[in-house]
N, C-alpha and C positions, 0 to 999 in steps of 0.2 A: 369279519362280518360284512367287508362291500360289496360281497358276491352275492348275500343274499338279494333277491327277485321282490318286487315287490309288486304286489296286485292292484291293477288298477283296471277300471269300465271305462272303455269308449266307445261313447253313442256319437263322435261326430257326424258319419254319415248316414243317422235316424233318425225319422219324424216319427213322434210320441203322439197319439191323443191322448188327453187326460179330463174327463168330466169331473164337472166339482171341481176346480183345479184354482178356486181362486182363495180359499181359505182352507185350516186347518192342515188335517193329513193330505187333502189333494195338496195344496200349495207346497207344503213340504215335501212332497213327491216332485212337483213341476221344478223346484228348486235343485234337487240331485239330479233332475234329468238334465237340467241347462247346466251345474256343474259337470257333469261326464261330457257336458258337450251336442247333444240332441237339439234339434228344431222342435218346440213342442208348439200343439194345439191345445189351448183349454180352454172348459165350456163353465159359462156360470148362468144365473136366470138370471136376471135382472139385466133389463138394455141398457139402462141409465149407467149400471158401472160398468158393462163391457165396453161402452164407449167411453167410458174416465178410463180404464186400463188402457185401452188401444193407443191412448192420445198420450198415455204418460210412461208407456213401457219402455226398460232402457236395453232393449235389446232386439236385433231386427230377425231374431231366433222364436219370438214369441209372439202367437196370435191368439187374440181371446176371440171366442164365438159363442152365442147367447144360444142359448136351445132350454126352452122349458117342459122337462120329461113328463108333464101332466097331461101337454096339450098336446095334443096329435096331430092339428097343423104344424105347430112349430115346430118339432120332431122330423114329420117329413119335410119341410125347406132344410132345415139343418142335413138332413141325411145327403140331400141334393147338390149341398155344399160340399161334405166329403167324398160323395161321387165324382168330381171335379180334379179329386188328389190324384199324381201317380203313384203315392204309394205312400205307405201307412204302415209304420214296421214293427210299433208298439202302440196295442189301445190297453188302458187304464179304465175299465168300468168303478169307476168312485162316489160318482153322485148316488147318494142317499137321503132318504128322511125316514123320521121314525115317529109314532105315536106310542102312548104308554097309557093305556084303559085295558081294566078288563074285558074277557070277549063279551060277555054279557053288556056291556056299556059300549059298546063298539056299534058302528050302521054299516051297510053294504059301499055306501059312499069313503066309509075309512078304508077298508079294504080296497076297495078301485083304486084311489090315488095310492095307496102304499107301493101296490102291485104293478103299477104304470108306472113311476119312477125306481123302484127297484129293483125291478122284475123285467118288465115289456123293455123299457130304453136299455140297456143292457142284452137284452136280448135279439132286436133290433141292431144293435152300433155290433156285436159280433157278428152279425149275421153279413150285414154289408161291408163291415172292414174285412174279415177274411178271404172275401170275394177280389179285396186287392191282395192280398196276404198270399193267398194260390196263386194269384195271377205272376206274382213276383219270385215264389217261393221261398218266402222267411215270413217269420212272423212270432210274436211273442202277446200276449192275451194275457191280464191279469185282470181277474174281477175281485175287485173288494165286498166283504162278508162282515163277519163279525161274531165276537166269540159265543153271538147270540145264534149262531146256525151249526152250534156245538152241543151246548146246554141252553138254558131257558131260566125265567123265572117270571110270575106273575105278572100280566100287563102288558104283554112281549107276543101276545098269540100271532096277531098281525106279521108284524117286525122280523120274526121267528121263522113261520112263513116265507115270507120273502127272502132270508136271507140263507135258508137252507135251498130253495130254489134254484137259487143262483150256486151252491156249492155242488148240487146237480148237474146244472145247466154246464158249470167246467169241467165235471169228471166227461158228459158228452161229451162235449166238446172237444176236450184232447185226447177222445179216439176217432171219431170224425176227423181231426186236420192234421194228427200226424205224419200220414207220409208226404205231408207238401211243407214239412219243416218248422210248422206252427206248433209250437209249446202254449198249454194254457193250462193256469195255475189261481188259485185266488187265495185271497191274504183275510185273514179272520183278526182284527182289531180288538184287543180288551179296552180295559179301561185308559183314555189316553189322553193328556194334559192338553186340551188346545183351548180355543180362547172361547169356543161355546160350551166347553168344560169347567173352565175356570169362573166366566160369566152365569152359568146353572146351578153351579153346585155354592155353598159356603164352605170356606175351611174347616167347618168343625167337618161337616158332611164329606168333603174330601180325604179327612184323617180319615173317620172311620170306613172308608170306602180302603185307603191303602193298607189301613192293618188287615185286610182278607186278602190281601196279593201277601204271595208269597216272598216275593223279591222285595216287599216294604213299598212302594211306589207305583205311580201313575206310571204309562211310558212317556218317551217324546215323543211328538209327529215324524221326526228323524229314521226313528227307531224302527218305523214300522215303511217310513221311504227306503231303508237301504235293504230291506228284505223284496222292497217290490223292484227295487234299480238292479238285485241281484236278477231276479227273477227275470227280468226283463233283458240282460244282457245275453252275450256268449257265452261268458260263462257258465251261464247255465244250457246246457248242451243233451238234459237227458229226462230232469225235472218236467213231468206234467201229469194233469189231470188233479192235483191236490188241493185239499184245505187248509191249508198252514194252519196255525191260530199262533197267534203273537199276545201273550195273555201278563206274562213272568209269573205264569205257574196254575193263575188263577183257577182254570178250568179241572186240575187236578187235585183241589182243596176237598 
């Protein structure tokens, strides 16, 4: 059995961005990309922790940069920043937020902001990272969704919205940049243990949320990093334009 091969990703000569990349599924994603070895970028809002991160990071692989995808200043100095890069060889579209009202309870104001951090920033950071991605000719694009831009359920009009948008926005996309070697793919999230999961929900509310997955269970953040670190590497060499959804079953109940 020494002969068999065993598979492994290495990012050492790639820079990652990764938005949202300071908690949850982003951080768990920034986590396998600095295991396989990658230089990451990650973006969170708040100044006050990108500057606690910068000062306490233990690795000189890792740069945190503040960008709040509401404001449309802050947006364009950030982009200004990644203009600066020579090259950018994996973006990570992660940052999300969600509301949950009915549409009838909903205002134009809800809709704006969903759509500007879920939709516009994302649509924006592909638009100008590619622009290094041709220039260089490689490139790898993974936008995060959610098994809400699959199915639906009451409360999710918004959210839904947006998140099919962006399942859109990838199938363009990876016929647009194919021939300049750019794969682009996005990852559709179910239900998944992270710590605004565990902090929202109560255990009873978590039981009965895991007896409708098929598989019995929440996922990890892990679970759903090592489909995007696939995605994101060589090895995948043929993969694009897709929706994944990462669910354990859910979406097929």
């Amino acid at each position: 059995m020494d002969n068999i091969s065993k598979v492994t990703i290495d990012l050492s000569d790639k820079v990652a961005l990764i938005t949202g990349g300071t908690r949850g599924i982003g951080k768990a994603i920034a986590d396998r990309f600095l295991d396989a070895g990658a230089s990451v970028i990650l973006t969170g809002t708040k100044l006050d922790e990108i500057s606690r991160l910068n000062n306490d990071k233990i690795s000189d692989r890792i740069t945190y940069l503040q960008v709040d995808f509401s404001d449309q200043n802050s947006v364009d100095f950030f982009l200004s920043k990644i203009a600066s890069y020579n090259k950018i060889d994996v973006l990570i579209n992660n940052a999300g937020i969600n509301k949950i009202a009915l549409n009838t309870d909903t205002i134009n104001g809800d809709f704006d902001l969903l759509n500007n951090v879920n939709v516009k920033g994302p649509y924006m950071l592909c638009r100008e990272v590619s622009k290094l991605m041709k220039k260089n000719g490689y490139g790898r694009i993974v936008n995060i969704t959610s098994i809400w831009s699959a199915i639906t359920r009451p409360g999710r009009s918004i959210y839904t919205t947006t998140k099919s948008a962006i399942a859109g926005l990838t199938k363009a996309l990876a016929v647009e940049l194919a021939e300049y070697n750019i794969l682009v793919n996005s990852v559709g999230p179910g239900f998944t243990m992270t710590e605004l999961t565990a902090s929202t929900n109560t255990p009873e509310e978590i039981e009965k949320i895991t007896e409708i997955i098929p598989i019995k269970r929440m996922a990890q953040p892990i679970e759903i990093a090592n489909t995007v670190l696939f995605l994101s590497s060589d090895l995948n060499s043929y993969l694009t334009g897709q929706n994944i959804i990462i669910d354990g079953g859910y979406t097929n109940v």
